[in-house]
N, C-alpha and C positions, 0 to 999 in steps of 0.2 A: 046523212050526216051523222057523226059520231060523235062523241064528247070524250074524252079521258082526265081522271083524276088529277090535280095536280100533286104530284109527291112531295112527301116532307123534307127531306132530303135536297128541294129543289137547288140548284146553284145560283150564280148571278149570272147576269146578261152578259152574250160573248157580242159586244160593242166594240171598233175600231178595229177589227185586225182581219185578214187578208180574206179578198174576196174574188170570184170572176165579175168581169165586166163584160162578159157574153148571155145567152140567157141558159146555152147547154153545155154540160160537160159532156165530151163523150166518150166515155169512160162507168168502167163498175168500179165497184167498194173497193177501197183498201183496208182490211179492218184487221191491222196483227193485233194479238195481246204479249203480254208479258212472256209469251212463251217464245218469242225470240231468242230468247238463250237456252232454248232446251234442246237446241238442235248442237252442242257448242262445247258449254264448258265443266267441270264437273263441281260441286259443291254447289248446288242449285237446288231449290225448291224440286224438280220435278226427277232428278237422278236417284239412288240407294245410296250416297257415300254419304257420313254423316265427320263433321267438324270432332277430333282429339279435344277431350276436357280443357279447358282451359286457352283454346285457339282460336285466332280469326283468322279469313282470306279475304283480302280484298282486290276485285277484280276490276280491269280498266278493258272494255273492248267497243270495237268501233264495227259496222254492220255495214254493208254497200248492199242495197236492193236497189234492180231495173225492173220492168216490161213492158215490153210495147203490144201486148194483148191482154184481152180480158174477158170473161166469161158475164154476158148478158144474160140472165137467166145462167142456163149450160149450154149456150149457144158462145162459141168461141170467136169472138170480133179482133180486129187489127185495131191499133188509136190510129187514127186515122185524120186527128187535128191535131194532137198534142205529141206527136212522136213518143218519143222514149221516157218513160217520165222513172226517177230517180226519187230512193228514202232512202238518207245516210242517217245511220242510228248511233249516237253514242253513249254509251250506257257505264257508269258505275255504280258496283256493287259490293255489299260487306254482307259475309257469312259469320255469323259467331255462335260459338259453341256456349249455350244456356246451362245443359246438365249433358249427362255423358250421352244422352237417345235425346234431344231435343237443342235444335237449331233454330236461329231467329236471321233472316235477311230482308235489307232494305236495298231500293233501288232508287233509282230517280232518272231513265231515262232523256236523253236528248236530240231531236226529230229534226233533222230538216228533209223539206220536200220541195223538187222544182221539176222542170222540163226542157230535156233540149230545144224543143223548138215550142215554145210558149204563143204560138196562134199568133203572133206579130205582136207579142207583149200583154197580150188579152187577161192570160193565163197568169197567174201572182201564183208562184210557190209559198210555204208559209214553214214557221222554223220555232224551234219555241222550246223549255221543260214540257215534257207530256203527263205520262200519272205516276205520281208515286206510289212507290209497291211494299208493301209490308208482307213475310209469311213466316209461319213455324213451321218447322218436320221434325215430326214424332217418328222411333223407332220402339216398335209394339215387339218383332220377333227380330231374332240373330239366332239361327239354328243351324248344326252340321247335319246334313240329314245325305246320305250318299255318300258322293263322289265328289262333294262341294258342299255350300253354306246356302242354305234358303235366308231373305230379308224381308221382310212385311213392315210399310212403314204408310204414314199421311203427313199430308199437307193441308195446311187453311192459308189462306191466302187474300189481301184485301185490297183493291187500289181506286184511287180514287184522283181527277184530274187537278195535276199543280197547278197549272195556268189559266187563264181564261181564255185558251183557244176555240176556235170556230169548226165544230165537230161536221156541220152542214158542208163541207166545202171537198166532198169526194174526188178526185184522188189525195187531192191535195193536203189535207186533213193528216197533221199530225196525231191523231187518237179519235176513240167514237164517244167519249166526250163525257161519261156513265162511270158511276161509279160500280165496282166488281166485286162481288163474293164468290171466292172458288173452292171447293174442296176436291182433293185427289186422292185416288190409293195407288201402292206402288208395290211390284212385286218383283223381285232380281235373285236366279241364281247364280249363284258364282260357282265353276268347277275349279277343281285345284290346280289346275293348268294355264288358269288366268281367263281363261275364258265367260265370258258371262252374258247371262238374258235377262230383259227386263220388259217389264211389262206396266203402263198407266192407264189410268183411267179417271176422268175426273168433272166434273158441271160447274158451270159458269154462270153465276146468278148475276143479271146486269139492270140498273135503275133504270132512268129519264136523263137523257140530254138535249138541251134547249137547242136550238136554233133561231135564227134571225129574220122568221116567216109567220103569219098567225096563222098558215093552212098549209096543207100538204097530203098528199093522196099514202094510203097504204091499206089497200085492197078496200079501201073508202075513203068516205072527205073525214078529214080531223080537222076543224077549225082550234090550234091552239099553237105556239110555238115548244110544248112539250113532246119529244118523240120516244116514242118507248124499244129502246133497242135492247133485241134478242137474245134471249137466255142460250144457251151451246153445251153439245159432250163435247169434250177433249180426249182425244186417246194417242197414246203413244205405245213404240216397238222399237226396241233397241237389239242388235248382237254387237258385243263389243270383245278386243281381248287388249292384256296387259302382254308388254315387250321388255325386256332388257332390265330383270329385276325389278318389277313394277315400276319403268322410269317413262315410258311411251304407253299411252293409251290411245286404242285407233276403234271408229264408232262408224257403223250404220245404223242407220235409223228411218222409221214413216211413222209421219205422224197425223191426224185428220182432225177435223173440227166441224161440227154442223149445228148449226140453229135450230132451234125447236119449233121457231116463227118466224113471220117477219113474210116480206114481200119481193117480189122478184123486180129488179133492173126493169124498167119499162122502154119498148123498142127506140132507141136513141136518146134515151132521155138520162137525165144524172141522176147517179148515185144518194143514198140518201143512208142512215145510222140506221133506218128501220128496216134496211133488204136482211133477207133469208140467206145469209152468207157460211156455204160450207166449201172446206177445202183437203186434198191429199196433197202432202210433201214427204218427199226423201231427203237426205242428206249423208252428208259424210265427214268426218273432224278426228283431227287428230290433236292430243296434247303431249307434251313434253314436258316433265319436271326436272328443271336442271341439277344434276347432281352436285356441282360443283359451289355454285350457290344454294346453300340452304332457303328451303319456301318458295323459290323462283318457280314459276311453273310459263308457259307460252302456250296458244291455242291456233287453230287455225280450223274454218270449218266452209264448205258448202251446201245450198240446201236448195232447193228447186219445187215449185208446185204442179205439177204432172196432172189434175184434174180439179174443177172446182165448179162453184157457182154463185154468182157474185159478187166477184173477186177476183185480182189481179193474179195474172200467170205469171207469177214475180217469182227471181233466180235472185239467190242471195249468197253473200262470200264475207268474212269476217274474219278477224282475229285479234289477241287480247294476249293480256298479261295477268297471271293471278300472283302473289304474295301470300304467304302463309307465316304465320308466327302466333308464339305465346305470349297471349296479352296478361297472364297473370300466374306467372312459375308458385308450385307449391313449395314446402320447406324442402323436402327432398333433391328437386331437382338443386334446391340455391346450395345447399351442403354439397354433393355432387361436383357442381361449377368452383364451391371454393377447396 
């Protein structure tokens, strides 16, 4: 038997909202974080483009993930009670430019999760605000150095859960329920041809989320309704280039994540906030800023998980609208205008 501390930080109780009335889920973790948009759109926490003095963006996009497999351990199962199970994410977000090398954006995701074929109703999808996200990116260098521009830039980043969803309730589980501290670094060059690399890397510090149990196994007995879910590296690999006067931007990308702990899937058994959840994805997105309307920008992206463990071989497709404008013109530009 084990004991763990209960944290200060602790939350309130997730009472009354969506549960199975089976005793198994059969199914692994679904555990994204915030970096759902880093497969996507540009003016983000985790990309090199940084907000014109004086500007905001704000972005509207909507996320369609399926799969009907999932990685037990790294052992690759079919669902094979709940068919194809479905998280549509819809997400707004504002970018605003602080100083001319420092950005600040908030977010506030919106989750729904269900199943096409729900076990004969057994299965309760669940829907909800998930965590809100707070982060800054700093630009430390902007240097010509070559045949292009080196970028050196960080991120801090914070989130922590809006609602009192029920984190225990794998796949179904709108978030893993824990508040997040993340730090990244970011490194991109641009050649003068439009073409450009980029490079992240970044750890994922995660608290205690409650659950609606006073025991539960993870590589021991915990008798306590506190589960300690897994701190993670994040990395990312971008080649990207610009088209048509810098008016299309077209992006490949692989991105990975692994747990530094935590425990594996147990043979048929459900999901839990405390698995050892790592994963590889690719993707692909294209954006457009329309010329024609100033600030208009459209996105559209795919992304797919190609390897994993403990965690869903979930295939995702999205697309958004960003807006772009000056929220606070200096005297120059209003002279200029008149």
């Amino acid at each position: 038997m084990k004991d763990i501390p209960i944290p200060d930080f602790r939350m309130k109780s997730y009472h009354q909202v969506f549960r199975p009335q089976s005793t198994i889920l059969n199914l692994a973790a679904l555990i994204f974080t915030f970096l759902i948009t880093s497969n996507m759109i540009s003016q983000t926490p985790t990309d090199a483009l940084m907000m014109p003095s004086r500007n905001a963006c704000v972005l509207l996009s909507y996320d369609m993930g399926k799969f009907d497999r999932y990685y037990e351990g790294d052992y690759l199962r079919g669902n094979q009670t709940i068919a194809t199970v479905s998280r549509n994410t819809f997400l707004p977000m504002a970018a605003v430019s602080i100083l001319e090398d420092l950005d600040l954006y908030l977010g506030l995701p919106y989750v729904k999760t269900e199943s096409s074929e729900p076990n004969g109703g057994k299965f309760e999808g669940a829907q909800g605000f998930q965590d809100f996200v707070v982060a800054v990116k700093y630009r430390a260098l902007e240097k010509q150095m070559g045949i292009g521009k080196l970028s050196l830039l960080s991120t801090i980043g914070f989130s922590s859960p809006a609602t009192n969803y029920l984190s225990d309730y794998l796949p179904y589980s709108i978030g893993f329920g824990a508040p997040e501290f993340s730090l990244r670094g970011i490194a991109q060059y641009d050649f003068n041809n439009g073409l450009y690399i980029r490079g992240m890397a970044g750890h994922l510090w995660r608290g205690y989320t409650e659950a609606e149990r006073d025991y539960y196994y993870n590589n021991g007995s915990y008798y306590t309704a506190w589960m300690d879910v897994p701190n993670a590296w994040n990395f990312e690999g971008v080649l990207g280039k610009w088209f048509f006067n810098y008016t299309l931007k077209a992006e490949l990308s692989y991105s990975a994540l692994k747990s530094t702990s935590g425990d594996d899937v147990r043979f048929y058994n459900a999901a839990q906030p405390t698995n050892k959840v790592a994963f590889e994805r690719i993707g692909a997105s294209l954006q457009y800023y329309i010329p024609s309307i100033k600030g208009l920008g459209v996105v559209g992206y795919h992304s797919r998980v190609v390897n994993g463990r403990n965690t869903a071989k979930m295939a995702n497709t999205g697309f958004g609208l960003t807006y772009q404008f000056n929220y606070l013109k200096d005297k120059k530009n209003i002279e200029d205008e008149n």
